[in-house]
C-alpha positions as CSV (number, residue, x, y, z in Angstrom):
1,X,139.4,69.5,79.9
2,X,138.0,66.4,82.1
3,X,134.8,65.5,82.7
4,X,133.8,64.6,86.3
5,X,131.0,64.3,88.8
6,X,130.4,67.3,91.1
7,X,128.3,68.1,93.7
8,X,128.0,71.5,94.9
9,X,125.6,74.1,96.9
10,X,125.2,77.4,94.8
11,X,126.1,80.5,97.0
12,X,125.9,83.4,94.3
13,X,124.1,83.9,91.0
14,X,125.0,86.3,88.0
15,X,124.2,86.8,84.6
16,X,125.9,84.2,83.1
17,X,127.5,81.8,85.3
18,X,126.6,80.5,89.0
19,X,129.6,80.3,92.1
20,X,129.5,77.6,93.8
21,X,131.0,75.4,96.9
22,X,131.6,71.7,97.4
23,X,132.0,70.1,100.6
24,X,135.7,69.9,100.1
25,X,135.7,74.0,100.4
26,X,136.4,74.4,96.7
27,X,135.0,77.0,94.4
28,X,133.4,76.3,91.1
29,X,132.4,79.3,88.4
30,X,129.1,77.2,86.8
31,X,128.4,78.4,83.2
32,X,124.9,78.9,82.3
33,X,123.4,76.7,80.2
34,X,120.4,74.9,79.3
35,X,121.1,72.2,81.9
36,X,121.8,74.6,84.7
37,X,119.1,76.7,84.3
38,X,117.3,75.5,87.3
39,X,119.7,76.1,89.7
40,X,119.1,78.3,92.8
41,X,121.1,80.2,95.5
42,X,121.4,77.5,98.4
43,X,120.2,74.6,96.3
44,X,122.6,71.1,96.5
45,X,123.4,70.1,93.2
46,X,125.1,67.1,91.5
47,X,126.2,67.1,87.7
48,X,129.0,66.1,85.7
49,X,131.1,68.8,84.1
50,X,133.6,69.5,81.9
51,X,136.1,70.9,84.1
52,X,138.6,73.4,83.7
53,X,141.2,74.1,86.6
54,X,142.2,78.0,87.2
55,X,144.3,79.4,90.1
56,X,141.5,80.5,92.6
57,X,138.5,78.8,90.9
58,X,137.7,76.0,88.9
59,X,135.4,76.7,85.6
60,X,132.6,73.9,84.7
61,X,130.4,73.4,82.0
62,X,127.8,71.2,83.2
63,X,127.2,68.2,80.9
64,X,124.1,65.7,82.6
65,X,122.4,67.3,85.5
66,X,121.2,64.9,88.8
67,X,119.2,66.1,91.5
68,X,119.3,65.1,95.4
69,X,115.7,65.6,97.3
């Protein structure tokens, strides 16, 4: 795993884990935790992440959570 800086806008939300999309049209499955707890459907987020690459979608475990207003 590799940690890097994503930013994202949240399109779905389920129990455990978010989907999301960057502005380079790729998909992200967001694990819930206590740093991403805050996150809404439509909401532009940046964090860094432990990433791990998948065939259709890329799984992150966010690690430091930033905010743009």
């Amino acid at each position: 795993m590799e940690e890097v800086l994503i930013r994202c806008i949240v399109k779905f939300k389920f129990k455990k884990f978010y989907i999301a999309k960057d502005y380079n049209k790729n998909w992200y499955i967001i694990h819930k935790n206590k740093l991403s707890t805050y996150f809404k459907v439509g909401g532009d987020y940046s964090f860094y992440a432990n990433l791990s690459k998948g065939v259709l979608f890329r799984r992150a475990t966010p690690v430091e959570v930033s905010l743009y207003a």
